[in-house]
C-alpha positions as a Python dict, from the first residue, in 0.01 Angstrom:
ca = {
    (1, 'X'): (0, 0, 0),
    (2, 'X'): (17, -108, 349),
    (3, 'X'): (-202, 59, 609),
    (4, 'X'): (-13, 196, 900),
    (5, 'X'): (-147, 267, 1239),
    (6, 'X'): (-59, 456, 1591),
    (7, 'X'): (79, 164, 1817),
    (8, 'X'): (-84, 413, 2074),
    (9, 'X'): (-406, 537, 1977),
    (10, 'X'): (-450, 299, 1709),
    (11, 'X'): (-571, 585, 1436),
    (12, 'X'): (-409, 552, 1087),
    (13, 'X'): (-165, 756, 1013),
    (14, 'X'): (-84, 866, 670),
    (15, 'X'): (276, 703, 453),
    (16, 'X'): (543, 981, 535),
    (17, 'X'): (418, 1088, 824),
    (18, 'X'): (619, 1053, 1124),
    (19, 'X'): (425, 1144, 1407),
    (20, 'X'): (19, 1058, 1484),
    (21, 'X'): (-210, 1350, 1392),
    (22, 'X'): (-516, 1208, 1643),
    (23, 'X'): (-222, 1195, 1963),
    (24, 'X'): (88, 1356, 1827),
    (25, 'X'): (282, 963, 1919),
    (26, 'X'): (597, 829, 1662),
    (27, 'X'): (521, 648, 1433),
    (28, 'X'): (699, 340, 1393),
    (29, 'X'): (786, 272, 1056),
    (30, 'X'): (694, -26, 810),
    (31, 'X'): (975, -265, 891),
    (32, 'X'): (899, -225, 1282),
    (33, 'X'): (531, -370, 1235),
    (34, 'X'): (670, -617, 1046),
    (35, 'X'): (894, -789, 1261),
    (36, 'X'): (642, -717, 1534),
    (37, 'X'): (397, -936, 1334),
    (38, 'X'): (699, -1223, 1270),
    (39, 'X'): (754, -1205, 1655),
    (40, 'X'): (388, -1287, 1747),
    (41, 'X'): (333, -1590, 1425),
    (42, 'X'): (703, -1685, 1612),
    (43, 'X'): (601, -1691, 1937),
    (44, 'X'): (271, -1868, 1833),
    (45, 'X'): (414, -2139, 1670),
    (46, 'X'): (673, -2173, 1936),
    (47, 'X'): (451, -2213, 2184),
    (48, 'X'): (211, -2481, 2014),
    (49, 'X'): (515, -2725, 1956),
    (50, 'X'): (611, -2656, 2333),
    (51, 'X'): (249, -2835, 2389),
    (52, 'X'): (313, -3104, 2108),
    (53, 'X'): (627, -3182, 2358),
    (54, 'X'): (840, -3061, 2029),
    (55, 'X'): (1102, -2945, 2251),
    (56, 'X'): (1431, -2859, 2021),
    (57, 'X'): (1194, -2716, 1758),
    (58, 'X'): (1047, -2476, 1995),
    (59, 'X'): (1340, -2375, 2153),
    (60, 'X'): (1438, -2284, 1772),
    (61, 'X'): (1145, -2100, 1723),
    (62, 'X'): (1184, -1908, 2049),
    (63, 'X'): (1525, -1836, 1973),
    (64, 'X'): (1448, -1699, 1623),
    (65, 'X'): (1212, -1444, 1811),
    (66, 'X'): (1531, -1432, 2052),
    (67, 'X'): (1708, -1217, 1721),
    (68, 'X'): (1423, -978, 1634),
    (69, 'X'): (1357, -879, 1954),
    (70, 'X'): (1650, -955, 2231),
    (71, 'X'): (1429, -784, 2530),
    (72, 'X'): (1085, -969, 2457),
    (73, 'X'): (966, -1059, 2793),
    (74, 'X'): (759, -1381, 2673),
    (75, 'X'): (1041, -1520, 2476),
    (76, 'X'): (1245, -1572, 2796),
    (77, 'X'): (908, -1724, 2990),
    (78, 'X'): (867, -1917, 2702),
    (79, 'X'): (1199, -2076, 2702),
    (80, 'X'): (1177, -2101, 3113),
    (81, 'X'): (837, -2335, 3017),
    (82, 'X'): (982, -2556, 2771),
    (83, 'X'): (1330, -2646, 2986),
    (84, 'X'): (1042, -2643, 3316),
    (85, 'X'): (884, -2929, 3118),
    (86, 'X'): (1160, -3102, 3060),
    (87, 'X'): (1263, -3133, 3436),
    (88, 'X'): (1571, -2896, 3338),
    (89, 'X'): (1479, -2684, 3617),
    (90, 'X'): (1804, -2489, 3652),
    (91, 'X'): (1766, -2388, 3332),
    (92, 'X'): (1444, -2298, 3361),
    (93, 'X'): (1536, -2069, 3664),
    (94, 'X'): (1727, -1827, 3452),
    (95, 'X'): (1519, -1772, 3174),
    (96, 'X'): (1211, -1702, 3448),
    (97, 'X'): (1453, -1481, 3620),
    (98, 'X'): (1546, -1270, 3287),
    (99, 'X'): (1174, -1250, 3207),
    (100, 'X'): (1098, -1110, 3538),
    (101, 'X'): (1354, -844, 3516),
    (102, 'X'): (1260, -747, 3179),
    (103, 'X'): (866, -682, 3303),
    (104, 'X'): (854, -682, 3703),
    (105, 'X'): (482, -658, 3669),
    (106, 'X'): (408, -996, 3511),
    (107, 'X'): (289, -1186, 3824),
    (108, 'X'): (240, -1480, 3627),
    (109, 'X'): (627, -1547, 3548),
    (110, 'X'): (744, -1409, 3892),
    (111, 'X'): (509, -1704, 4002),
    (112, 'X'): (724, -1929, 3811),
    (113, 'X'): (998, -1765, 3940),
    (114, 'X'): (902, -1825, 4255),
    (115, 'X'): (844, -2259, 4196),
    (116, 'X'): (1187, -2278, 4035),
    (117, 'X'): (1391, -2141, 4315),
    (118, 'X'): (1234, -2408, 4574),
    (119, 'X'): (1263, -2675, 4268),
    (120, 'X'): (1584, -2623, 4258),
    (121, 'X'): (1671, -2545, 4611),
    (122, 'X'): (1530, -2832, 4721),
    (123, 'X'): (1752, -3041, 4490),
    (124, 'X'): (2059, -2884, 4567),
    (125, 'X'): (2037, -2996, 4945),
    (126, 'X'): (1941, -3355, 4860),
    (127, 'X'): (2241, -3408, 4655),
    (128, 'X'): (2449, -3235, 4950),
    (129, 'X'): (2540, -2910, 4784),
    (130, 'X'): (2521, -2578, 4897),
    (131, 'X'): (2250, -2316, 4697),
    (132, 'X'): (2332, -2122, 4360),
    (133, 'X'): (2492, -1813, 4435),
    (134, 'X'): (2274, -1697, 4145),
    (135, 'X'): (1956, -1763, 4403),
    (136, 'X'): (2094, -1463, 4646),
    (137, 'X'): (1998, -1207, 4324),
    (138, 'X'): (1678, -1297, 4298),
    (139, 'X'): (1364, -1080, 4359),
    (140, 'X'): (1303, -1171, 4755),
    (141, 'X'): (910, -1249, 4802),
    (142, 'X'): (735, -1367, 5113),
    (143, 'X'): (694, -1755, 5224),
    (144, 'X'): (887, -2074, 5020),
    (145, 'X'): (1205, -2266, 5132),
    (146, 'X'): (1427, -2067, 4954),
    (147, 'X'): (1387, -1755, 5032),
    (148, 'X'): (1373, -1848, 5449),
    (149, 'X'): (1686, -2050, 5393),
    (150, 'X'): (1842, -1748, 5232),
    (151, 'X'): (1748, -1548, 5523),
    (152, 'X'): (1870, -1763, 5757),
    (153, 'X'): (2228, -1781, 5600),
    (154, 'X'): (2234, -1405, 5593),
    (155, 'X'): (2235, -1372, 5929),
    (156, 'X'): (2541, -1591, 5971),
    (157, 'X'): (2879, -1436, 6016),
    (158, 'X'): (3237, -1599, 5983),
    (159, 'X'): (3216, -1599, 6360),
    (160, 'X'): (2942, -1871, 6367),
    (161, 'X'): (3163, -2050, 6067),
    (162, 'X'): (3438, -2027, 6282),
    (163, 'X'): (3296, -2185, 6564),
    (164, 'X'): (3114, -2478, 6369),
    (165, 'X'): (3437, -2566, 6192),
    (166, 'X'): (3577, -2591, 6545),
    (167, 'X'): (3302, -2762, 6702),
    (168, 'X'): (3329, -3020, 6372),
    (169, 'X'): (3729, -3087, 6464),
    (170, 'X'): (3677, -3201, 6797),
    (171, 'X'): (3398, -3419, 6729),
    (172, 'X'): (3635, -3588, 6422),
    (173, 'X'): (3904, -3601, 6682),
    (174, 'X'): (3699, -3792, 6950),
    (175, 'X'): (3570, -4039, 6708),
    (176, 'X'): (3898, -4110, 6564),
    (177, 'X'): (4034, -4178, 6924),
    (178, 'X'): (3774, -4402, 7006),
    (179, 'X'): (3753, -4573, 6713),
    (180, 'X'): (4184, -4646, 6748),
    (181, 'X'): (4154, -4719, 7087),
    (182, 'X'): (4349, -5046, 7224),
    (183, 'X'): (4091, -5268, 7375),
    (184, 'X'): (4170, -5549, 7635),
    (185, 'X'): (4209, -5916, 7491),
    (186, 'X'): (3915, -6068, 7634),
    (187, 'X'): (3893, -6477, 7543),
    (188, 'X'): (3601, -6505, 7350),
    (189, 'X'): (3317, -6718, 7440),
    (190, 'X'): (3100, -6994, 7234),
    (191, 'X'): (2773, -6807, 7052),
    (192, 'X'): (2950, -6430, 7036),
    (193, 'X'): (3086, -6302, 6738),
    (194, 'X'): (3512, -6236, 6774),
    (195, 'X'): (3631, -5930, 6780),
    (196, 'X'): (3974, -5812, 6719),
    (197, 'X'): (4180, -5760, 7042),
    (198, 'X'): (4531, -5522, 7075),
    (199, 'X'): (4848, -5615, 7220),
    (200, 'X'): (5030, -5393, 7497),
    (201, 'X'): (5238, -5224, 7171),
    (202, 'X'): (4933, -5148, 6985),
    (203, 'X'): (4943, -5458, 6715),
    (204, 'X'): (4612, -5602, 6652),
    (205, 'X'): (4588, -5978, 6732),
    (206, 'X'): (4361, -6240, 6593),
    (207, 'X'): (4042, -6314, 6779),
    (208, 'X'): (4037, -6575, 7066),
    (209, 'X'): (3870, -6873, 6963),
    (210, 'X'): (3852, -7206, 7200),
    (211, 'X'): (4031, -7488, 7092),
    (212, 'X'): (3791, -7805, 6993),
    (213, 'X'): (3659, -8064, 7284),
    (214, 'X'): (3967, -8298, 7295),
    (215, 'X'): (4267, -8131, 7061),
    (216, 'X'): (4573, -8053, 7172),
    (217, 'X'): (4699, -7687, 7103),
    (218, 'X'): (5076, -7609, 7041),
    (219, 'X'): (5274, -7589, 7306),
    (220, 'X'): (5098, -7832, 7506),
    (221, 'X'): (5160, -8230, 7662),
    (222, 'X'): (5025, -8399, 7341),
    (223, 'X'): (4756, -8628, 7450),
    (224, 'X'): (4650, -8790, 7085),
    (225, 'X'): (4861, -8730, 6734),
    (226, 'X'): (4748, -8459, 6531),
    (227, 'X'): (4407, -8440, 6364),
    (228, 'X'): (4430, -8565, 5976),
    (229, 'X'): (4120, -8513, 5740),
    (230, 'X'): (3945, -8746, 5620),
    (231, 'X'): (4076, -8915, 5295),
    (232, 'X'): (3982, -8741, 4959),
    (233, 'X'): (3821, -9065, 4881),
    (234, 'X'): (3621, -9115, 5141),
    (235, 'X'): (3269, -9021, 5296),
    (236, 'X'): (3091, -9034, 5605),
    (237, 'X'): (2961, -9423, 5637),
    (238, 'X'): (3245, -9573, 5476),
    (239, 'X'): (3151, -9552, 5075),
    (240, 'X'): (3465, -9497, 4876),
    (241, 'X'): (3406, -9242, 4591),
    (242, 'X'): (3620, -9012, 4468),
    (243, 'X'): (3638, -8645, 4571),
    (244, 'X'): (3546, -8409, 4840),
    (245, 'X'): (3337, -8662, 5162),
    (246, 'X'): (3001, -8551, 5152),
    (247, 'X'): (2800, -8516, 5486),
    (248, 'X'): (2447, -8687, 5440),
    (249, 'X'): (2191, -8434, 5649),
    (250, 'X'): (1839, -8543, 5805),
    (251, 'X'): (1603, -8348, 5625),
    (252, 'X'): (1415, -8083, 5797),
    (253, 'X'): (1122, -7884, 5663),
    (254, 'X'): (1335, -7696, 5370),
    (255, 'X'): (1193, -7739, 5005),
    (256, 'X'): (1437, -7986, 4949),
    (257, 'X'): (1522, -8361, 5086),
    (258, 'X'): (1806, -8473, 5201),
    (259, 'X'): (1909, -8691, 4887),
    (260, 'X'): (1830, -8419, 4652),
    (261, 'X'): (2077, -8165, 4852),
    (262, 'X'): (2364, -8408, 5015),
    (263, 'X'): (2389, -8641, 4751),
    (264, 'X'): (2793, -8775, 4704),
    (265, 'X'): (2909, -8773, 4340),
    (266, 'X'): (2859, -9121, 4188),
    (267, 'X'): (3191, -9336, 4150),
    (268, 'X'): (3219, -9176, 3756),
    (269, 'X'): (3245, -8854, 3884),
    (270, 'X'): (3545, -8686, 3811),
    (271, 'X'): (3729, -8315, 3792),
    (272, 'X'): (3688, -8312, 3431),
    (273, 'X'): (3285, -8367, 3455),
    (274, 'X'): (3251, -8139, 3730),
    (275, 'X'): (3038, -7787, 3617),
    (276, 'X'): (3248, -7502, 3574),
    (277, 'X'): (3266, -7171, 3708),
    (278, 'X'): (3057, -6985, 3422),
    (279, 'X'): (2738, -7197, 3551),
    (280, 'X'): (2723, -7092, 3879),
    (281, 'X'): (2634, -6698, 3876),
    (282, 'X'): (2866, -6430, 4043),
    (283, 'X'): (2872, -6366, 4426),
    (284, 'X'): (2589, -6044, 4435),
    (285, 'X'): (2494, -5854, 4728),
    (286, 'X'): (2133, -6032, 4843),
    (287, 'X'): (1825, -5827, 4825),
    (288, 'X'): (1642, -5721, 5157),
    (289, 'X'): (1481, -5978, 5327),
    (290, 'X'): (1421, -5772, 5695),
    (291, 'X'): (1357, -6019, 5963),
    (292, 'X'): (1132, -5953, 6273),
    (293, 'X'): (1348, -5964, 6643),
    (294, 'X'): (1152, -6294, 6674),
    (295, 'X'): (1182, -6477, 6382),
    (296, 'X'): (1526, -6375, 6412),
    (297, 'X'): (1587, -6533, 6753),
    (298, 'X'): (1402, -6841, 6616),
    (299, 'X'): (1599, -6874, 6306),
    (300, 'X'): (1920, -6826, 6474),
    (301, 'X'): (1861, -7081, 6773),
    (302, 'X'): (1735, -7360, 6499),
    (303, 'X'): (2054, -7270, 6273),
    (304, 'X'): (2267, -7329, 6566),
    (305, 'X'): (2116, -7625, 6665),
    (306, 'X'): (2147, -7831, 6318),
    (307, 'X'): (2496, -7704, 6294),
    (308, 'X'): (2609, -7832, 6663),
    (309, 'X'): (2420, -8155, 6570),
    (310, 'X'): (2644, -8162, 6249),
    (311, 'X'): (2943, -8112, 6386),
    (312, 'X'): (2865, -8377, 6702),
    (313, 'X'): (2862, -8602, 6449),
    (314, 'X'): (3188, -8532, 6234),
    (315, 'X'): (3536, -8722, 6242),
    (316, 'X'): (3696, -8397, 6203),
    (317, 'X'): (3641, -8261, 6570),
    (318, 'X'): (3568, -7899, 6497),
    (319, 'X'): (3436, -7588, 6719),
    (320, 'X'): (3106, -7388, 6621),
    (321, 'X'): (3184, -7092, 6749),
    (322, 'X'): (2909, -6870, 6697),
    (323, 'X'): (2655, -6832, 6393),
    (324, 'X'): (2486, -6476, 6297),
    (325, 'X'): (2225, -6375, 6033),
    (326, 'X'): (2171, -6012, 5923),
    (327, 'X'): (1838, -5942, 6012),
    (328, 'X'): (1845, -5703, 5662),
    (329, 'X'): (1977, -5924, 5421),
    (330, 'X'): (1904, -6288, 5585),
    (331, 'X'): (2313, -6354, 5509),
    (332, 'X'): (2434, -6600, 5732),
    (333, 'X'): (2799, -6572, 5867),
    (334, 'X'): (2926, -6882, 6029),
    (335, 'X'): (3215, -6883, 6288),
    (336, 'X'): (3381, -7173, 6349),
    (337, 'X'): (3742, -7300, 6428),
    (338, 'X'): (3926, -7679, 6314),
    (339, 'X'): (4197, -7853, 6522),
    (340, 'X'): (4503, -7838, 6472),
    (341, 'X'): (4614, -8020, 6132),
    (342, 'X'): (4981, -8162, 5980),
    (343, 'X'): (5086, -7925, 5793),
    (344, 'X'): (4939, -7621, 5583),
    (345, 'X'): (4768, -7818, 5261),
    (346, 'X'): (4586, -8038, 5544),
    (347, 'X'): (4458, -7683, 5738),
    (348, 'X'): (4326, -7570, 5379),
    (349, 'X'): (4132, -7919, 5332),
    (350, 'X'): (4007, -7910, 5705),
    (351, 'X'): (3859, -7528, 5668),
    (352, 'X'): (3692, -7639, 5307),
    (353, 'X'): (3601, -7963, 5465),
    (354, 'X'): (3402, -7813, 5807),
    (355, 'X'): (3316, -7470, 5598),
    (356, 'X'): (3145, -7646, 5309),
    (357, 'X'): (2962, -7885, 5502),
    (358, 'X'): (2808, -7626, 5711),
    (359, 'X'): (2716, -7418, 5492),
    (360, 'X'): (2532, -7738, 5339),
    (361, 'X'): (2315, -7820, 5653),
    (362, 'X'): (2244, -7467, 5719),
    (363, 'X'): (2075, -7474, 5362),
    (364, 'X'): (1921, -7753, 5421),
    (365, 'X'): (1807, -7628, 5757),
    (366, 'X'): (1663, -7287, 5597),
    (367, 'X'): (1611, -7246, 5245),
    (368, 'X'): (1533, -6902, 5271),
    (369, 'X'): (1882, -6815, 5385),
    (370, 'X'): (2026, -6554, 5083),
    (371, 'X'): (2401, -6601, 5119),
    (372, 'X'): (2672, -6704, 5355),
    (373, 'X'): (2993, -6539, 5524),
    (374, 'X'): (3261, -6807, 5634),
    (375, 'X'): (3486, -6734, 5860),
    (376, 'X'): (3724, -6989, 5968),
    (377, 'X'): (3964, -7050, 6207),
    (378, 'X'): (4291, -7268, 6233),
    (379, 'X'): (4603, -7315, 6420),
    (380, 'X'): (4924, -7124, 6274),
    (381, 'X'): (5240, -7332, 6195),
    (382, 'X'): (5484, -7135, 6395),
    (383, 'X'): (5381, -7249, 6705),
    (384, 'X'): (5112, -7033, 6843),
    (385, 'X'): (4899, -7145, 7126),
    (386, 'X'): (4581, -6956, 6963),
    (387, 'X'): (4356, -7021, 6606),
    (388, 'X'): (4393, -6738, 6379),
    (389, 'X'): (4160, -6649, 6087),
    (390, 'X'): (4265, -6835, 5849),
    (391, 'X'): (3951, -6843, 5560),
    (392, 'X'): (3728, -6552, 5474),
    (393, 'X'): (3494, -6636, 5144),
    (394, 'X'): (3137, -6545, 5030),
    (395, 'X'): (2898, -6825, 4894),
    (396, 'X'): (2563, -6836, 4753),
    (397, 'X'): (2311, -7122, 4816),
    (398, 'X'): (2325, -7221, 4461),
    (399, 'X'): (2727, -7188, 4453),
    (400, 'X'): (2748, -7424, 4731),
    (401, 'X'): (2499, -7681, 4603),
    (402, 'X'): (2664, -7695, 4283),
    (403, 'X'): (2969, -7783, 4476),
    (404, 'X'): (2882, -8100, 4572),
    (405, 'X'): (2984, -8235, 4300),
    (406, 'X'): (3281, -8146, 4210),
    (407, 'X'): (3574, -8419, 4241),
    (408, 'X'): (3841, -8233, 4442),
    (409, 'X'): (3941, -7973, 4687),
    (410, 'X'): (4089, -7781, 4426),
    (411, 'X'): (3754, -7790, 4212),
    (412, 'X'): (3566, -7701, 4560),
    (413, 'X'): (3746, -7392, 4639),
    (414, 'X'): (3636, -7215, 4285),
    (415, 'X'): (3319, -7192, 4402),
    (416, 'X'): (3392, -6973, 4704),
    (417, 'X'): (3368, -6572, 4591),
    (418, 'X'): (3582, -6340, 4708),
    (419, 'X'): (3800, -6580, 4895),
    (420, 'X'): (4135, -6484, 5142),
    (421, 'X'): (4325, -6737, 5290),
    (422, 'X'): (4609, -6656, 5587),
    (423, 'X'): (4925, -6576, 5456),
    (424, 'X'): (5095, -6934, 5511),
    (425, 'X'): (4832, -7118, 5395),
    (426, 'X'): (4781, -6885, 5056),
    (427, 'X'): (5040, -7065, 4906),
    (428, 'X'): (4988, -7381, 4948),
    (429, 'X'): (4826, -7670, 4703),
    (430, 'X'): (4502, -7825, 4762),
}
């Protein structure tokens, strides 16, 4: 026979009985001790896999106790420790918060209350929420984020919303009329980076870009025929070869020589040797490489120089206009324009022909460039007076020196990433 005792004075009462005869308490019968004694071995257990970082199995355990005894106090701040563990701190919010109201005097879990509702406060506002609404119930207690926060936005009324919402809606509206505002066509000059001008009705225009030393623009007396590109099958010196000419650099103090980087593809060399697309890897955004203001003046003047040397010496007279590089990123985006050409397939061949080989001695200039921007410029067929953008593309270092090889136009152009061409010239064959 089991022995029974007074949950309050702790005396043993006699089987029957139903009240204590030491301090007159009621006595709670057999099956009420023994779930009492399966709720502690429960919680026990349940709290030693919580340590073993058993998770799920305690959470089972607790939730076992959960059925015997729905208002057990240390249940709920058990489950509020295992989801706290687990980063779950939401979760773990609640279950502190249902502890706490089922014994206010446990200073312990109103102490975990307490860390939860900054933890999770304090992620709310980095992920640019607003707080729980669940937070506002919450005992108050003095100090921590959340509950000053909470006091703050109690004091605002839909007067203040009002008034912010306002304040908001002319601040949109100024940007947006700024930001749409017509600016004045202003030519631009060599070194500065174009920017797009506005016509009286509003239309955006091209950027102004000065025609090269010695080429006649549309419109005007001609003084020589128009500008042809080289021959496919030529290079710069005279040697016949076929494919794209190839631009021999001086070497400067880049990893690399000038025969490893501009050689021309032997006489073998044709489109059906050149690499493919699949070896070169995918245009990616470069990693950060910041730049100091002086290194970045001192990069930038020595970039422009070996490009305006290049171009000094090309038979296809083009303009440099300007030449940037993110101080971030170390990406290099190279303005420059090409005279005007015979018709659209010889524009295409002049942009690829000028774009490729300065992207070439720039590499060869600084290795440690990351990536290039081109942006070229060419004369439209319909007559107008001013270059238009004409070629936008992204190319790595690695893209461009495996495009040395290749045998044609056509075969250089894959290896430009993300490439737009000017609606007339889209179309048209390399």
């Amino acid at each position: 026979m089991s022995v029974i005792e007074c949950a309050q004075c702790g005396a043993v009462v006699g089987e029957g009985q139903e009240y204590c005869a030491a301090c007159g308490s009621a006595v709670a019968g057999q099956e009420a001790l023994l779930i009492h004694d399966e709720v502690h071995r429960l919680l026990a257990e349940a709290n030693l896999l919580r340590i073993r970082r058993q998770c799920d199995e305690a959470v089972s355990m607790c939730t076992r106790v959960l059925r015997l005894d729905p208002a057990n106090a240390t249940a709920h701040s058990l489950m509020g420790d295992i989801y706290r563990d687990e980063r779950n701190y939401r979760e773990a919010l609640g279950w502190f918060k249902l502890a706490v109201q089922l014994d206010p005097h446990n200073t312990a879990d109103r102490r975990k209350l307490d860390e939860m509702i900054d933890r999770v406060f304090q992620s709310t506002v980095q992920d640019g929420g607003v707080e729980n609404p669940e937070l506002a119930v919450l005992p108050a207690r003095a100090g921590g984020i959340g509950v000053r926060v909470r006091a703050l936005l109690a004091k605002l009324t839909p007067t203040h919303v009002v008034i912010s919402a306002t304040v908001l809606a002319v601040i949109a509206m100024l940007v947006i009329v700024l930001v749409t505002a017509p600016k004045t066509n202003t030519p631009l000059q060599p070194g500065t980076t174009p920017v797009a001008t506005a016509n009286p009705t509003g239309t955006p225009t091209a950027p102004v870009l000065p025609p090269a030393p010695g080429v006649t623009t549309p419109g005007s007396t001609p003084s020589s025929p128009q500008v042809i590109p080289p021959a496919p099958d030529t290079v710069e010196g005279g040697t016949t070869v076929p494919g794209l000419p190839h631009i021999v650099v001086q070497p400067s103090s880049g990893d690399k020589t000038a025969t490893e980087k501009m050689r021309p593809p032997t006489p073998s060399s044709t489109n059906a040797n050149a690499p493919t697309m699949t070896q070169v890897p995918p245009f990616e955004p470069p990693s950060r490489a910041r730049l100091s203001a002086d290194d970045l003046e001192k990069q930038t003047t020595q970039l422009q120089s070996a490009l305006q040397a290049w171009l000094k010496a090309s038979k296809l007279p083009s303009t440099l206009n300007s030449v940037t590089i993110d101080p971030r990123t170390s990406v290099v985006t190279i303005y420059y324009a090409i005279p005007l050409m015979k018709g659209p397939t010889e524009t295409k061949q002049g942009l690829l022909y000028t774009g490729f080989n300065l992207v070439w001695t720039a590499d060869n200039t600084n290795a440690r460039l990351k990536s290039f921007v081109l942006r070229g410029y060419a004369f439209p067929s319909d007559g107008a007076r001013e270059p238009t953008l004409s070629l936008l593309a992204d190319i790595t270092p690695q893209q461009a020196d495996e495009a040395r090889s290749a045998g044609d136009y056509r075969a250089v152009a894959k290896y430009l990433s993300n490439a737009w061409w000017r609606g007339d010239l889209d179309p048209a064959s390399l």
